[in-house]
C-alpha positions as a LaTeX table, in Angstrom:
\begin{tabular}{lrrr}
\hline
Residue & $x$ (\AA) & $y$ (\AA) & $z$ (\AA) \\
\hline
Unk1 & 0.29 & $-6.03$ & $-44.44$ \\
Unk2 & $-1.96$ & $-8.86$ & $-45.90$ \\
Unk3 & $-0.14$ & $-12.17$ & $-47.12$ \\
Unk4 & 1.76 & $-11.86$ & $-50.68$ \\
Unk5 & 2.28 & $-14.46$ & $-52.71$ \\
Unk6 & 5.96 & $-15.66$ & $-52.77$ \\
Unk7 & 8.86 & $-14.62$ & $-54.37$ \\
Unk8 & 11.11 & $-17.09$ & $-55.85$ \\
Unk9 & 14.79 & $-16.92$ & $-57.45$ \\
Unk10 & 14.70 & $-18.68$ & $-60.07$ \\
Unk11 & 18.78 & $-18.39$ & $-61.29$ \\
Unk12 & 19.05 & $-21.86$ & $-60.52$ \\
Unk13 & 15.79 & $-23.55$ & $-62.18$ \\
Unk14 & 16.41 & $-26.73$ & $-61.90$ \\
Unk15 & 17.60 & $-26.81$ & $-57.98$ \\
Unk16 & 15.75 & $-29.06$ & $-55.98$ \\
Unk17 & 14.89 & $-26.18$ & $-53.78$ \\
Unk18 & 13.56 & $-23.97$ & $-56.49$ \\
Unk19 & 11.35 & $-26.66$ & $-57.45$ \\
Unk20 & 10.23 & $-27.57$ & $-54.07$ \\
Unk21 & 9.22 & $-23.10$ & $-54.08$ \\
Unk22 & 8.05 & $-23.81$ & $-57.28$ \\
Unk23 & 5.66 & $-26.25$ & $-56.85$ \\
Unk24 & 4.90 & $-24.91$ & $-53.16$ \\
Unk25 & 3.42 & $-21.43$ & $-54.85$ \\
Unk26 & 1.46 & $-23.27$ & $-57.46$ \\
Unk27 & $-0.46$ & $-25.80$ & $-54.89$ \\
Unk28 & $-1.09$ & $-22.86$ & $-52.40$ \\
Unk29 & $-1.51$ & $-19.54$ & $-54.33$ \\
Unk30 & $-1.46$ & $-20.31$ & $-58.37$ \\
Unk31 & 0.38 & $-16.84$ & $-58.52$ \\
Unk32 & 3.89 & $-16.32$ & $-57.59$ \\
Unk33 & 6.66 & $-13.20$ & $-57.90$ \\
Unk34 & 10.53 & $-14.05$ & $-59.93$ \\
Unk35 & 13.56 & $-12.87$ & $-59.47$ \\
Unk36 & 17.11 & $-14.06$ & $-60.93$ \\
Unk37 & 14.95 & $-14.60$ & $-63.95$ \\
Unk38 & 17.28 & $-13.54$ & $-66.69$ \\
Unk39 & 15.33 & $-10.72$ & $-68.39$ \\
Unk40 & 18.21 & $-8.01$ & $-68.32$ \\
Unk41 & 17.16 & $-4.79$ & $-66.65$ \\
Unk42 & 17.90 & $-2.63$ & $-69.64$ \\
Unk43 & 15.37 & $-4.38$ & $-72.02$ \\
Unk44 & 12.73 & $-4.36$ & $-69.18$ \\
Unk45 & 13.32 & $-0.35$ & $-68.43$ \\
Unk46 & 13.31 & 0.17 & $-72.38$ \\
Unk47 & 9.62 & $-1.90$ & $-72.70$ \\
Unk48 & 8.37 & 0.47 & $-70.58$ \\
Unk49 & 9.26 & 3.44 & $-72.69$ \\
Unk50 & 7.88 & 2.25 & $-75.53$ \\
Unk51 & 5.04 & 1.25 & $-73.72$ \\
Unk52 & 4.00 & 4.92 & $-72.51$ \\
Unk53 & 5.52 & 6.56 & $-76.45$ \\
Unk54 & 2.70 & 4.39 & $-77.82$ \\
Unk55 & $-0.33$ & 4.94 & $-75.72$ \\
Unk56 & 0.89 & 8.40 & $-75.21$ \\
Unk57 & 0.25 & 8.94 & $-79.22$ \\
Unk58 & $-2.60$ & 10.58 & $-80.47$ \\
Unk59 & $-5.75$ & 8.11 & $-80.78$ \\
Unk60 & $-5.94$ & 8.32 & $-84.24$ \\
Unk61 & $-2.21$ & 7.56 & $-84.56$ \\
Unk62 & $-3.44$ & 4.13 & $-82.30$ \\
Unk63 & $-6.79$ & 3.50 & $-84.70$ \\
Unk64 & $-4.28$ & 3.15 & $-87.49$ \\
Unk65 & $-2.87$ & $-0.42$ & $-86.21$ \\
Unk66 & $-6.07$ & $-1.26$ & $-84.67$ \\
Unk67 & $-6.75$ & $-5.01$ & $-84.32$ \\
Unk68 & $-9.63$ & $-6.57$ & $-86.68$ \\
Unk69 & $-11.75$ & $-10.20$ & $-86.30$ \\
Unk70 & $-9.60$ & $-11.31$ & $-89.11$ \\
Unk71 & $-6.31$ & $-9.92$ & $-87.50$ \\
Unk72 & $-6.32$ & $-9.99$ & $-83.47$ \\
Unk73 & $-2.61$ & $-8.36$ & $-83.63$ \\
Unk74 & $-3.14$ & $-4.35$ & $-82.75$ \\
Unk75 & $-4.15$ & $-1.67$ & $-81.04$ \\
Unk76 & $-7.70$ & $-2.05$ & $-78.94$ \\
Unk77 & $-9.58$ & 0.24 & $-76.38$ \\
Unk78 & $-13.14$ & $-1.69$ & $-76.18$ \\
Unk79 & $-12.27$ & $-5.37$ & $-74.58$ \\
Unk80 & $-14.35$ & $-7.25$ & $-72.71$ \\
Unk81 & $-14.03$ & $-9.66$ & $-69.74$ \\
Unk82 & $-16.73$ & $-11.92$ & $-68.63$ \\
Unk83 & $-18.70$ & $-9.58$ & $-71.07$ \\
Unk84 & $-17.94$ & $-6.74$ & $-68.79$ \\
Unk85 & $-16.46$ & $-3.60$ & $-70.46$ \\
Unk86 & $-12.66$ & $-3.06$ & $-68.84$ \\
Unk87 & $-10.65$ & 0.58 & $-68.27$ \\
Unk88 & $-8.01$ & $-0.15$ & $-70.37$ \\
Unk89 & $-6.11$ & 0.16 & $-73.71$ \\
Unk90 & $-4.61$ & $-2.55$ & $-75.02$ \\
Unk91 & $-1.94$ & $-3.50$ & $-77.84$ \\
Unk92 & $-1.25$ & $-7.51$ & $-78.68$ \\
Unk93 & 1.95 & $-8.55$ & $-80.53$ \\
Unk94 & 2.38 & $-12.25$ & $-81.82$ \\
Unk95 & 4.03 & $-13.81$ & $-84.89$ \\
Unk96 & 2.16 & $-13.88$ & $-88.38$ \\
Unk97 & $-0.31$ & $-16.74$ & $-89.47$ \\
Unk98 & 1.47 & $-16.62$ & $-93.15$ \\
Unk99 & $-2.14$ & $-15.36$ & $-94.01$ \\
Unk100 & $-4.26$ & $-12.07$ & $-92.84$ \\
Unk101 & $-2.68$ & $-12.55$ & $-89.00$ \\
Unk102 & 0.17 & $-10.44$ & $-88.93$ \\
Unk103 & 1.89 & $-7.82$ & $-86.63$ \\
Unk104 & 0.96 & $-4.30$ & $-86.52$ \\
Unk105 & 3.76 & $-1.53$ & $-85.78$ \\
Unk106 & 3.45 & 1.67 & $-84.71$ \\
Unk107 & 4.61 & 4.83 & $-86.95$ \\
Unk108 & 7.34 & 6.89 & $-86.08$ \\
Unk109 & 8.89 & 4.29 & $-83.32$ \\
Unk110 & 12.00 & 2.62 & $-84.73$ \\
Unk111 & 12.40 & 0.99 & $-81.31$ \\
Unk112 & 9.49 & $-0.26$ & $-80.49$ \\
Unk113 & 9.52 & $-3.17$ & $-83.30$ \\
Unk114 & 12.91 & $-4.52$ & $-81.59$ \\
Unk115 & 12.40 & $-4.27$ & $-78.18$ \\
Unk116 & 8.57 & $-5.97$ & $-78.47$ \\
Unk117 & 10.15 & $-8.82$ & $-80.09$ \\
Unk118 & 13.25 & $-9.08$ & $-77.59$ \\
Unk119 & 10.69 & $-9.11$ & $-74.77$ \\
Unk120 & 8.32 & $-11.82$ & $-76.12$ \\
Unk121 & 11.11 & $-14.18$ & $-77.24$ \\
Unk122 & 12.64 & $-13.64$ & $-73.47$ \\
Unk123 & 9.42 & $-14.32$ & $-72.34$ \\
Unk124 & 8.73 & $-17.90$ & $-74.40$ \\
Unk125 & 11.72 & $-18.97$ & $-73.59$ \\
Unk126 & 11.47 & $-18.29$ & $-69.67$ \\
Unk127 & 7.88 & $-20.26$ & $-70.19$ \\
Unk128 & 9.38 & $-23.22$ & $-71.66$ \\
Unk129 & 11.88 & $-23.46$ & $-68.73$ \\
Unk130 & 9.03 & $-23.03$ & $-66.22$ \\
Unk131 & 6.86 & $-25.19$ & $-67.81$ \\
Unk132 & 9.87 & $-27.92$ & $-67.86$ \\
Unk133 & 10.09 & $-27.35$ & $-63.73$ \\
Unk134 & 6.07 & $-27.73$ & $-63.55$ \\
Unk135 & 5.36 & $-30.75$ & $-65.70$ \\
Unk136 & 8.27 & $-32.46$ & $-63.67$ \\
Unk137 & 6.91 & $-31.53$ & $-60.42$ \\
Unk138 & 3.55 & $-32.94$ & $-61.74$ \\
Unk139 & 5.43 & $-36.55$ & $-61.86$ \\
Unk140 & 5.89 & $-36.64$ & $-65.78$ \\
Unk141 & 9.60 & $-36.25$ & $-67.58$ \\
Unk142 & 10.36 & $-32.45$ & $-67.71$ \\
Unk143 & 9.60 & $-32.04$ & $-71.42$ \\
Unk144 & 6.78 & $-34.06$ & $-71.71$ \\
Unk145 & 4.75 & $-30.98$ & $-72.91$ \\
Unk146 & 6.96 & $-29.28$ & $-75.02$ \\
Unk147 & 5.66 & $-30.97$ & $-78.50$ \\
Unk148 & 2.39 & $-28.45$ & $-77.46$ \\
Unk149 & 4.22 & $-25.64$ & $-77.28$ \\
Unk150 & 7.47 & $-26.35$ & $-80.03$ \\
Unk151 & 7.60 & $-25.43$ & $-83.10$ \\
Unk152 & 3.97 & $-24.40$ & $-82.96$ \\
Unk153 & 2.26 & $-22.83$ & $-80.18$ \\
Unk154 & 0.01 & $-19.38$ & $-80.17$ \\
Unk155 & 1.44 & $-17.00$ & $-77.44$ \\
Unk156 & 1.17 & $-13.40$ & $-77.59$ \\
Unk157 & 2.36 & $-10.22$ & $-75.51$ \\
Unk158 & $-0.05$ & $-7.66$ & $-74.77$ \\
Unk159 & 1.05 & $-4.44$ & $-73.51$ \\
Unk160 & $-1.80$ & $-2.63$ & $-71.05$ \\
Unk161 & $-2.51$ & 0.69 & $-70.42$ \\
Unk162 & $-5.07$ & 1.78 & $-67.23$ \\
Unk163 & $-5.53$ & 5.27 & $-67.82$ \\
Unk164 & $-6.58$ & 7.65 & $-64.54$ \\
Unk165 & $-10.14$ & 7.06 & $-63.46$ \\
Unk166 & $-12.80$ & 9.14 & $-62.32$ \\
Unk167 & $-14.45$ & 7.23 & $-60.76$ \\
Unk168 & $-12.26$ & 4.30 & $-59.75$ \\
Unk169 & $-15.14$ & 2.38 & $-57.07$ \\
Unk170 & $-17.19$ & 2.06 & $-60.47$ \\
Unk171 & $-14.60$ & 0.79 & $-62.72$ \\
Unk172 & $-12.24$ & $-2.02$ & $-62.74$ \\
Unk173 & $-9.07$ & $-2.06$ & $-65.22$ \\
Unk174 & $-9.90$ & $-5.79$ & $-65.25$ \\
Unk175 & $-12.91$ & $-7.38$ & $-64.42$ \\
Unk176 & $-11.98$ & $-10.80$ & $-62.42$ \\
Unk177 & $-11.27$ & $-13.55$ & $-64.77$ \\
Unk178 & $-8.58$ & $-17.05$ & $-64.59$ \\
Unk179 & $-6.49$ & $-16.89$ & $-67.70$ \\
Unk180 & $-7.35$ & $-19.31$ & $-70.33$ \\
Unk181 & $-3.98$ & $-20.64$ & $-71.19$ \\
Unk182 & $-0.90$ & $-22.28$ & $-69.30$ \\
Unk183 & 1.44 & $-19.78$ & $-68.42$ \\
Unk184 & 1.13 & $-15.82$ & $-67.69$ \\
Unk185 & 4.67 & $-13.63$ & $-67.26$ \\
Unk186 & 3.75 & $-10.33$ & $-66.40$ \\
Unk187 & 5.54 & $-6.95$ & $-65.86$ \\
Unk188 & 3.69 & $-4.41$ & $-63.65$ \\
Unk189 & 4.47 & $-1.34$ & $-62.21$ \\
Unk190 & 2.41 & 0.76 & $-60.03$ \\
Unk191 & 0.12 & $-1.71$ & $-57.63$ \\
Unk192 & $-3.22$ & $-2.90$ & $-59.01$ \\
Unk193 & $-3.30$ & $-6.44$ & $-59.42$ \\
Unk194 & $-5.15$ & $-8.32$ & $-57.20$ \\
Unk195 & $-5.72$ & $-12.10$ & $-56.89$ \\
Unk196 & $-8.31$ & $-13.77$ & $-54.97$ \\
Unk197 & $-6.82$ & $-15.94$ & $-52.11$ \\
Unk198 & $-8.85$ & $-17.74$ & $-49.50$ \\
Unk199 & $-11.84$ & $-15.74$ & $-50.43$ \\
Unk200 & $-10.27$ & $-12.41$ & $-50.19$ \\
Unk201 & $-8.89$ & $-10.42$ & $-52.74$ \\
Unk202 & $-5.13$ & $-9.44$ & $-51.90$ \\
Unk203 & $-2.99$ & $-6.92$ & $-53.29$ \\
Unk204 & $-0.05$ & $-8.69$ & $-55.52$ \\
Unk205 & 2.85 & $-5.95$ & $-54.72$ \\
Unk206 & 5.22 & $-4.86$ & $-57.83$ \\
Unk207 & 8.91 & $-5.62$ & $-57.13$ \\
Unk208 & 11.30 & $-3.39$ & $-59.41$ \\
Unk209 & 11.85 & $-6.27$ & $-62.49$ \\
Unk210 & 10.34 & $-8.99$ & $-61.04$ \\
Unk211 & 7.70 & $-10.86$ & $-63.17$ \\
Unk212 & 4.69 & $-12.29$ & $-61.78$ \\
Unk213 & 3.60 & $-15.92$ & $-62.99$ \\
Unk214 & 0.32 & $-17.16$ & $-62.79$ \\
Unk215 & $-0.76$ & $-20.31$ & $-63.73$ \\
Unk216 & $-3.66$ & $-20.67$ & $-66.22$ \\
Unk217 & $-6.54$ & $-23.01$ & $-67.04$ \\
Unk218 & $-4.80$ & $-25.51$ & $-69.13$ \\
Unk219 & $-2.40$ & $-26.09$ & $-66.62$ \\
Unk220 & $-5.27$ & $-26.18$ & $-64.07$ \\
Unk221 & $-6.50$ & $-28.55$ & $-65.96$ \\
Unk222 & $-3.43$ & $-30.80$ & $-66.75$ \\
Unk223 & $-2.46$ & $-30.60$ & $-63.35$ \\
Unk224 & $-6.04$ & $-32.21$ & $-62.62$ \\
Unk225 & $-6.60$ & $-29.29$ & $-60.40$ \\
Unk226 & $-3.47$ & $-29.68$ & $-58.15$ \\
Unk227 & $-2.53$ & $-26.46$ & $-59.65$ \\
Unk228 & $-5.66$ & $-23.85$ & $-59.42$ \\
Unk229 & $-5.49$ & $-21.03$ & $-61.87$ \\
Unk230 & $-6.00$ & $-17.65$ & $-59.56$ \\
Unk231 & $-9.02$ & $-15.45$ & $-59.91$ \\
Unk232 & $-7.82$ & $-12.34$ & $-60.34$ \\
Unk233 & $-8.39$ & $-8.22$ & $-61.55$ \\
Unk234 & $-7.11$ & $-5.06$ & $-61.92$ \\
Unk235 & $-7.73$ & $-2.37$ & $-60.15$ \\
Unk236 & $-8.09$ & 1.50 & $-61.37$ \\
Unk237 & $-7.23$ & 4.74 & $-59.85$ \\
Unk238 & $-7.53$ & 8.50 & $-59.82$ \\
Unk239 & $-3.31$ & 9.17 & $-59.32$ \\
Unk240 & $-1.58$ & 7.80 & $-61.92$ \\
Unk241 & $-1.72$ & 5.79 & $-64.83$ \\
Unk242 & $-0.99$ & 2.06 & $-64.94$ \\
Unk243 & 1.40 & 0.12 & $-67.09$ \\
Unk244 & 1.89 & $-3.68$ & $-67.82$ \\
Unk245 & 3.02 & $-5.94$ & $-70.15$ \\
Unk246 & 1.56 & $-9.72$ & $-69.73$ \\
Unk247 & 3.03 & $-12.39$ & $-71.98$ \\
Unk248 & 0.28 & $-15.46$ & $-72.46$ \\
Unk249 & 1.97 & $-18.36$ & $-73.03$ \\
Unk250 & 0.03 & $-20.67$ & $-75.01$ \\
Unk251 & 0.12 & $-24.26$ & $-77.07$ \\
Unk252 & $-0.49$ & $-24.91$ & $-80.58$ \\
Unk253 & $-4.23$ & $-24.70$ & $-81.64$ \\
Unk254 & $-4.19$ & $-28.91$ & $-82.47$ \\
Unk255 & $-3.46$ & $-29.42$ & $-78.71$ \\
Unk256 & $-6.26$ & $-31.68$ & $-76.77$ \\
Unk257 & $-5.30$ & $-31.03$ & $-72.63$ \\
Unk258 & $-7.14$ & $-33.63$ & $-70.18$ \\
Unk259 & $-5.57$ & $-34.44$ & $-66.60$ \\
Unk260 & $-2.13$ & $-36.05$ & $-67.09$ \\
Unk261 & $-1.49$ & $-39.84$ & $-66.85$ \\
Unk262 & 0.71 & $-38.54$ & $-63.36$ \\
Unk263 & $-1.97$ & $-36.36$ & $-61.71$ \\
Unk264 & $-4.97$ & $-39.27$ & $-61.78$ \\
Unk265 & $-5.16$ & $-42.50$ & $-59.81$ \\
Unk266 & $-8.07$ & $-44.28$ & $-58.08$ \\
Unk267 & $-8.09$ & $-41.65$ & $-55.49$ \\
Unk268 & $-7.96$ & $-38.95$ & $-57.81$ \\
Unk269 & $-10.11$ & $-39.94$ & $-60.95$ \\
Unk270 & $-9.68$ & $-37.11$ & $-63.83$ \\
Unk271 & $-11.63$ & $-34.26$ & $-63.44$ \\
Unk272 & $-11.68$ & $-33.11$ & $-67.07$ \\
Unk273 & $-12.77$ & $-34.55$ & $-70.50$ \\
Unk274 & $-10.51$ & $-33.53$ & $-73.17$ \\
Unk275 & $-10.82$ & $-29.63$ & $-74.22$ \\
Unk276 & $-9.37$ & $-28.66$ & $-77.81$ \\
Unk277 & $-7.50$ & $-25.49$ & $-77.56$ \\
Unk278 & $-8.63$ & $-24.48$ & $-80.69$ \\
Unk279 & $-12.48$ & $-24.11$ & $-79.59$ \\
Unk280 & $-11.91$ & $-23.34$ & $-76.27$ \\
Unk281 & $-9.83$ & $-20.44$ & $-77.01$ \\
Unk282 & $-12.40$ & $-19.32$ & $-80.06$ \\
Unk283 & $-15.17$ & $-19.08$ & $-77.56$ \\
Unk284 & $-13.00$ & $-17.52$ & $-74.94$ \\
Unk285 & $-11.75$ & $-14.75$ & $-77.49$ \\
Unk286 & $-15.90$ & $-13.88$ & $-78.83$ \\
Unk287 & $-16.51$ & $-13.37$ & $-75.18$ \\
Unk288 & $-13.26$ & $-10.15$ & $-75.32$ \\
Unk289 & $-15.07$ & $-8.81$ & $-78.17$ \\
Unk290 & $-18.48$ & $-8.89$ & $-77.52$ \\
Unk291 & $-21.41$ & $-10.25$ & $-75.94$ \\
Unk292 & $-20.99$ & $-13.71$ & $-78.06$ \\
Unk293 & $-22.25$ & $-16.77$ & $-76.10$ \\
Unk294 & $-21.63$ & $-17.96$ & $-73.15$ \\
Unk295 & $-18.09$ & $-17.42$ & $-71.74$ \\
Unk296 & $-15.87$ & $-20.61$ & $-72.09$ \\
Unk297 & $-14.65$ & $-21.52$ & $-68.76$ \\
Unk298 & $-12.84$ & $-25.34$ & $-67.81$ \\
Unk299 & $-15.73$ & $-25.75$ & $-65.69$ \\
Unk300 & $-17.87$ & $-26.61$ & $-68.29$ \\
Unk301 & $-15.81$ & $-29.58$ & $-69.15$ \\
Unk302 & $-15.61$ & $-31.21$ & $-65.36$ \\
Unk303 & $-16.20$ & $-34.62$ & $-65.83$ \\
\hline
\end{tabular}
């Protein structure tokens, strides 16, 4: 079997040794597997019903929540990565804007609005903690990044649905892609992520209720590229469909990220000028929708 990336309990966070594993799996791989993570079994197994109730629904049922350019909160079956057209369907859940940016729910699924929101608030709050061990392995004081992601901060749960495909060679769920913001927590089942590891693109295996992390670009970036956010994809198939729920954790849209004061020195001069989140992730998002520019990556921000 070809090298996985490790798998990590995390029931004791703050143990030296966790942090040691920690920080290990984000120098060497930028993707790791949890376990002892806290997210009960029950509320994980009931995500995934909803999941299949609500992209087993008729389409037009799904058109009816759709997600707009004024409201990015929905259902969506067209996205983009790289300005490559993926196999997927997609539905994004994150708070409301107090404006036109608000939630859409499903008809006819008086779970679904519960356990969606039980999920993503498990999921922020397994970030912060993450985040805490990160920024301390990094050299700075553990919450030294929180005031980017508390009160304020602009993460969102999308739930993912790979439907059978003809023609799998032809077709990637995902096209390969880093993810744009600090943290990813994702649920999988059935194997199709992949992550690009010493130039070779390895299978990440689905444990039963573990989550996968993956570090992003603004940590890559923060980290002064200590930390490298993985390349990675999704793979399609002919079997069976696929099912996963990602949660992006994110920081507010006022937050400027440059190399930490910790992670630059004379031998290690910052690699990054200062990237607003708020453009970065506009341009990043036009990219999802459409051919719109040229897609934002960090690397057009080196130094």
């Amino acid at each position: 079997m070809d090298r996985q990336p490790p798998v990590i309990d995390i029931s004791d966070v703050d143990s030296a040794a966790t942090r040691e594993a920690v920080d290990a799996a984000c120098r060497e791989w930028g993707v790791f597997q949890v376990v002892g993570h806290g997210l009960h079994a029950r509320m994980l197994a009931a995500l995934r019903r909803q999941m299949r109730a609500l992209f087993g629904a008729p389409l037009e049922e799904k058109l009816a929540i759709a997600r707009t350019a004024g409201n990015p909160w929905g259902f969506y079956d067209r996205e983009l990565t790289r300005h490559t057209r993926d196999w997927k369907q997609v539905y994004d859940y994150g708070p409301a804007d107090g404006g036109d940016i608000v939630p859409q729910w499903p008809s006819g699924m008086p779970a679904f609005r519960t356990i969606v929101r039980s999920f993503y608030d498990a999921c922020d709050a397994l970030s912060l903690r993450l985040l805490r061990v990160m920024t301390r392995n990094l050299g700075m004081p553990a919450e030294s990044l929180d005031a980017h992601f508390r009160p304020a901060h602009t993460s969102f749960l999308r739930l993912n649905y790979y439907p059978r495909c003809p023609i799998p060679g032809d077709q990637l769920g995902v096209n390969p892609h880093t993810d744009s913001g600090a943290i990813t927590l994702l649920l999988q089942d059935l194997p199709g992520l992949e992550v690009l590891h010493d130039q070779r693109w390895l299978q990440v295996e689905p444990r039963r209720n573990a989550l996968v992390v993956n570090i992003g670009d603004v940590m890559q970036v923060w980290s002064n590229d200590l930390y490298l956010a993985p390349m990675h994809r999704v793979l399609t198939n002919t079997d069976s469909d696929r099912f996963s729920a990602p949660f992006f954790f994110n920081p507010a849209y006022s937050t400027d990220y440059a190399p930490l004061p910790s992670a630059v020195d004379a031998h290690h001069p910052a690699r990054y000028r200062p990237i607003n989140w708020r453009e970065f992730r506009a341009r990043r998002s036009a990219g999802d929708y459409a051919h719109a520019g040229e897609y934002a990556q960090i690397s057009q921000y080196t130094v």
